[in-house]
C-alpha positions as a printed NumPy array, in Angstrom:
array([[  16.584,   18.453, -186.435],
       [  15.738,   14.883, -185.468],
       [  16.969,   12.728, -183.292],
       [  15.226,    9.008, -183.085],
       [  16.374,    6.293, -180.586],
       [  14.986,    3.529, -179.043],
       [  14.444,    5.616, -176.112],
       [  12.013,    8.013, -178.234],
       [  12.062,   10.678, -180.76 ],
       [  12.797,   14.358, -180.328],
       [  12.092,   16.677, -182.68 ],
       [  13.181,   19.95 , -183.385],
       [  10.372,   23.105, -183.341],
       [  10.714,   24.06 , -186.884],
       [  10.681,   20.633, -188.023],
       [   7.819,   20.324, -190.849],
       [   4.869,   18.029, -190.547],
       [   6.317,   16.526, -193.948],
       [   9.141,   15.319, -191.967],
       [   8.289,   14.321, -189.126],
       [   5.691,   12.002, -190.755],
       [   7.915,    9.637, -191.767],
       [   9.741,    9.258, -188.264],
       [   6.544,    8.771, -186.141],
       [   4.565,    6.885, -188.902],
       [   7.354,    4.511, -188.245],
       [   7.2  ,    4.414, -184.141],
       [   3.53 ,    4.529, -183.782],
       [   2.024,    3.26 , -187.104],
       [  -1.663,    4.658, -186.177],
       [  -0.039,    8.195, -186.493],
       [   0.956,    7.566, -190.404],
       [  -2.622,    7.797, -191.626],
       [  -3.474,   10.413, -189.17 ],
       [  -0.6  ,   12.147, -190.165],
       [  -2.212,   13.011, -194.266],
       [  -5.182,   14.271, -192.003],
       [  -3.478,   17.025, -191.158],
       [  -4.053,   20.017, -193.851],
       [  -2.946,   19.546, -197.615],
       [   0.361,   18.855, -198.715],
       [   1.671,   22.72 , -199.104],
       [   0.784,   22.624, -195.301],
       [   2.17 ,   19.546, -194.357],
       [   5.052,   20.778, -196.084],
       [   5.724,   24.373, -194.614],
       [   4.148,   24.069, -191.459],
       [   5.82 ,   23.012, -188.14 ],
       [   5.419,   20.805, -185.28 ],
       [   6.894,   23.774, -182.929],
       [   4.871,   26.068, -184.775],
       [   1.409,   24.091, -183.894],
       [   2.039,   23.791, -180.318],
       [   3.455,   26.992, -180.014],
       [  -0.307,   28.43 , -181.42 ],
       [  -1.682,   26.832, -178.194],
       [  -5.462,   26.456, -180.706],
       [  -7.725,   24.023, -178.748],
       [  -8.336,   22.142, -182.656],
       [  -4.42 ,   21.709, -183.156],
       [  -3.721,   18.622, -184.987],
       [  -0.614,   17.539, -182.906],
       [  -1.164,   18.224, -179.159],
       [  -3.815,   15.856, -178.228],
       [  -1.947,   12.685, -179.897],
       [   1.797,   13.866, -178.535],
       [  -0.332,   14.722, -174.745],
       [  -1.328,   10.918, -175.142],
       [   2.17 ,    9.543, -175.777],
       [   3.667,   11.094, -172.621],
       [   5.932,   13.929, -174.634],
       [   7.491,   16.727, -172.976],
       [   8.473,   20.238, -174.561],
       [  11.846,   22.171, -174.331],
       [  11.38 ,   25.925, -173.874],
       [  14.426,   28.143, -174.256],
       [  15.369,   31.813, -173.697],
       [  19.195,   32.466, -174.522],
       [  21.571,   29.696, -172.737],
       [  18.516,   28.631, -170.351],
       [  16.322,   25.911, -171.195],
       [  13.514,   24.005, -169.171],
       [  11.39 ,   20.588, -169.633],
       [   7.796,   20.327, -169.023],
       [   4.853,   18.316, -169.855],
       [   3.594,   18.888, -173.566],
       [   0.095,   19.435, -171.107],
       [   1.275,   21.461, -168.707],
       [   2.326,   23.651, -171.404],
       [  -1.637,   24.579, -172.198],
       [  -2.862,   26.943, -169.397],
       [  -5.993,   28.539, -170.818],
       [  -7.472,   29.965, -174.377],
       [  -4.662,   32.111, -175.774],
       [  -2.488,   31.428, -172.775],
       [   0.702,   29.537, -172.35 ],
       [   3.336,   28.482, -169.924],
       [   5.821,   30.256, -171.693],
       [   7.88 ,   33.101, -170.257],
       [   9.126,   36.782, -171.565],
       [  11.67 ,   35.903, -174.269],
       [  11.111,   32.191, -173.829],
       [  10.6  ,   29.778, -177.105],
       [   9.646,   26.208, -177.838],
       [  12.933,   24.346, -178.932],
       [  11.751,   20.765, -179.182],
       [   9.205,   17.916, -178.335],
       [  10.151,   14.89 , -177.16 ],
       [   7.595,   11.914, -177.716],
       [   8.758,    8.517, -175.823],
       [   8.707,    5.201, -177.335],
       [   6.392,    3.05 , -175.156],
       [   6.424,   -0.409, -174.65 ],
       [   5.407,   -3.035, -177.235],
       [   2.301,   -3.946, -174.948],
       [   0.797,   -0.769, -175.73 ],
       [  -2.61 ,    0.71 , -177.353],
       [  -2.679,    3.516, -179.246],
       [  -4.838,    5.346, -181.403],
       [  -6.062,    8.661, -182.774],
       [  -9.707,    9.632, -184.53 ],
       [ -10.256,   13.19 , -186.29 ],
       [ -13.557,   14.365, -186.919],
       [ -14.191,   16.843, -189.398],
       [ -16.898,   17.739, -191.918],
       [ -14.545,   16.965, -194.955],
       [ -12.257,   13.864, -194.871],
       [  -9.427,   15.996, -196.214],
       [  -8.026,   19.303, -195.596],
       [ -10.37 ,   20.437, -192.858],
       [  -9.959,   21.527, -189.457],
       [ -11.163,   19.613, -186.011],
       [ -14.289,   19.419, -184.909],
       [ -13.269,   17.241, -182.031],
       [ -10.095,   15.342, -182.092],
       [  -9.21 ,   11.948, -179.72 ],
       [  -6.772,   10.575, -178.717],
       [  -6.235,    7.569, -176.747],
       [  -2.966,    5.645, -175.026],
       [  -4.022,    2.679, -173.003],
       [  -1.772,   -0.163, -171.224],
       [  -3.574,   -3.74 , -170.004],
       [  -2.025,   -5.663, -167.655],
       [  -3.847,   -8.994, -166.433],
       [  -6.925,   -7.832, -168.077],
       [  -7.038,   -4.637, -166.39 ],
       [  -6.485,   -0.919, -167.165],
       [  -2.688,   -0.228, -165.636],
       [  -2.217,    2.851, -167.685],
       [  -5.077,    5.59 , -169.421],
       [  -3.942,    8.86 , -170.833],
       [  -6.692,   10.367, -173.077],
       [  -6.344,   13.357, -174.645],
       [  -8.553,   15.694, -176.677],
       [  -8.735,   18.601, -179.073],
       [ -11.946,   21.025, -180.018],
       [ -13.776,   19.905, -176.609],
       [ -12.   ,   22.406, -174.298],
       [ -10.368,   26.054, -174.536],
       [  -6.698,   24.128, -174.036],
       [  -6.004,   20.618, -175.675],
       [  -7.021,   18.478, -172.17 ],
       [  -6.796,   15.005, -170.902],
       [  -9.788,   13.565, -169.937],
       [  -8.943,   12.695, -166.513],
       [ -12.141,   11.751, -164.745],
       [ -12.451,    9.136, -167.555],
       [  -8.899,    7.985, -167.064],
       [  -9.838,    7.393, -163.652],
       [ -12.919,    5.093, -164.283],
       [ -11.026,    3.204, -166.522],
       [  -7.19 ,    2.535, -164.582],
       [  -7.65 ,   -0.586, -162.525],
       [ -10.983,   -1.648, -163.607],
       [ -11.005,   -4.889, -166.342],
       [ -11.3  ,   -3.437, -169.78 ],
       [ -15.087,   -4.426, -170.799],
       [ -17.762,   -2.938, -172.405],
       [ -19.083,   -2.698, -168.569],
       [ -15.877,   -0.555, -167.742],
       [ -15.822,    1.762, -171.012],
       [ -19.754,    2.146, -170.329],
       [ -18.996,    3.351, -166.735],
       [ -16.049,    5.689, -168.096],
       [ -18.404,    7.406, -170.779],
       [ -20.32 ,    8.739, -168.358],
       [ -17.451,   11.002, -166.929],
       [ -17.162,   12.854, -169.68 ],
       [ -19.185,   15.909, -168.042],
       [ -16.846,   16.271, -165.562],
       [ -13.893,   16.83 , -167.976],
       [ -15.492,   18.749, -170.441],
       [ -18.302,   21.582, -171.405],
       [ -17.443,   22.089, -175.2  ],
       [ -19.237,   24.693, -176.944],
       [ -21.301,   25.292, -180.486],
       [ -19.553,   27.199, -183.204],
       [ -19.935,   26.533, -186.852],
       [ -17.716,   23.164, -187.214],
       [ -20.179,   21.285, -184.553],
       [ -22.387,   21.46 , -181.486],
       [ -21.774,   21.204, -178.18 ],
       [ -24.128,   18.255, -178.076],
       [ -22.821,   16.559, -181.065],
       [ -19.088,   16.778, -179.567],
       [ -20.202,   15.646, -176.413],
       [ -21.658,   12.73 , -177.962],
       [ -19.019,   11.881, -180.549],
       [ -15.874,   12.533, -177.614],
       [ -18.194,    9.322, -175.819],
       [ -18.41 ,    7.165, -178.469],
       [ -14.94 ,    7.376, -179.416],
       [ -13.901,    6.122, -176.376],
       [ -16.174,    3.188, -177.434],
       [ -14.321,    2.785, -181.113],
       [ -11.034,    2.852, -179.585],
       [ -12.567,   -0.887, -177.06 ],
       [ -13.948,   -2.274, -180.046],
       [ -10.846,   -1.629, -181.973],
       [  -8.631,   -3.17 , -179.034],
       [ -10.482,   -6.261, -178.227]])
């Protein structure tokens, strides 16, 4: 099921990509082109939401954007249910906060403010129907010129979908320049040692998770 409000959107675990396209296109319009990134169109209409978090892969197309927007996850086992962080939820490669017996029920993704930025960039060797290489996603909030609220999230540059939080930190309560975003890009080796495989190398993500940061400015100013 689906339940939109003003408050924010919650959406069932076996809710299909297909449909919950539509609903988040709508409440955070960067999502709706980001949205056709994800697989082909037998995917995006057979696969689920619950069913992608529940995988827990590091290069899942829905954690890093729904760690950005604040969302939490219901887990369930009979009569009992629980709230966390979607972030919290991500403990280590193949390992997840989720107890004997215990299932994901829903994700609930808040509606922010107006005065919000927001945006997601795949990158992939194929445009279409291709998995992560590295995957960012970024959530910012200016107030007065200056940083009030960072929550950056990433996918393919850790074992876990992570937030980059020593670059969250250089950037919250600094003015949001080119001087700031330079200063941030430099904390990426504290938040992350991604490795080579056959979609990239370690360098390569480590340079493109950098310069993404630097799109997102550009895009915002």
């Amino acid at each position: 099921c689906i339940d939109a409000t003003e408050a924010g959107i919650t959406l069932g675990a076996g809710v299909s990509y297909e449909e919950a396209g539509g609903v988040l296109g709508g409440a955070f319009p960067h999502l709706a082109g980001y949205w056709r990134r994800i697989g082909g169109w037998q995917v995006r209409a057979m696969g689920t939401i619950g069913g992608n978090i529940a995988n827990g892969s590091p290069i899942g197309d829905t954690p890093p954007p729904l760690i950005a927007l604040g969302a939490t996850l219901t887990l369930r086992r009979g009569g009992e249910r629980r709230t966390i962080p979607l972030e919290d939820f991500f403990i280590a490669y193949g390992k997840q906060d989720r107890a004997p017996g215990e299932f994901v029920e829903a994700v609930h993704v808040p509606v922010p403010a107006k005065d919000i930025h927001f945006a997601i960039y795949k990158i992939s060797k194929r445009r279409d129907e291709d998995i992560t290489a590295a995957l960012g996603a970024f959530f910012l909030r200016v107030e007065d010129r200056k940083v009030a609220e960072a929550r950056i999230a990433y996918g393919g540059m850790a074992a876990i979908p992570k937030r980059a939080a020593a670059v969250e930190a250089a950037l919250v309560g600094q003015p949001w320049t080119e001087e700031t975003v330079d200063a941030a890009m430099a904390r990426y080796a504290e938040d992350f040692t991604p490795l080579t495989d056959m979609r990239a190398t370690a360098e390569y993500r480590a340079l493109v998770a950098r310069n993404l940061l630097l799109r997102f400015y550009m895009e915002t100013i």
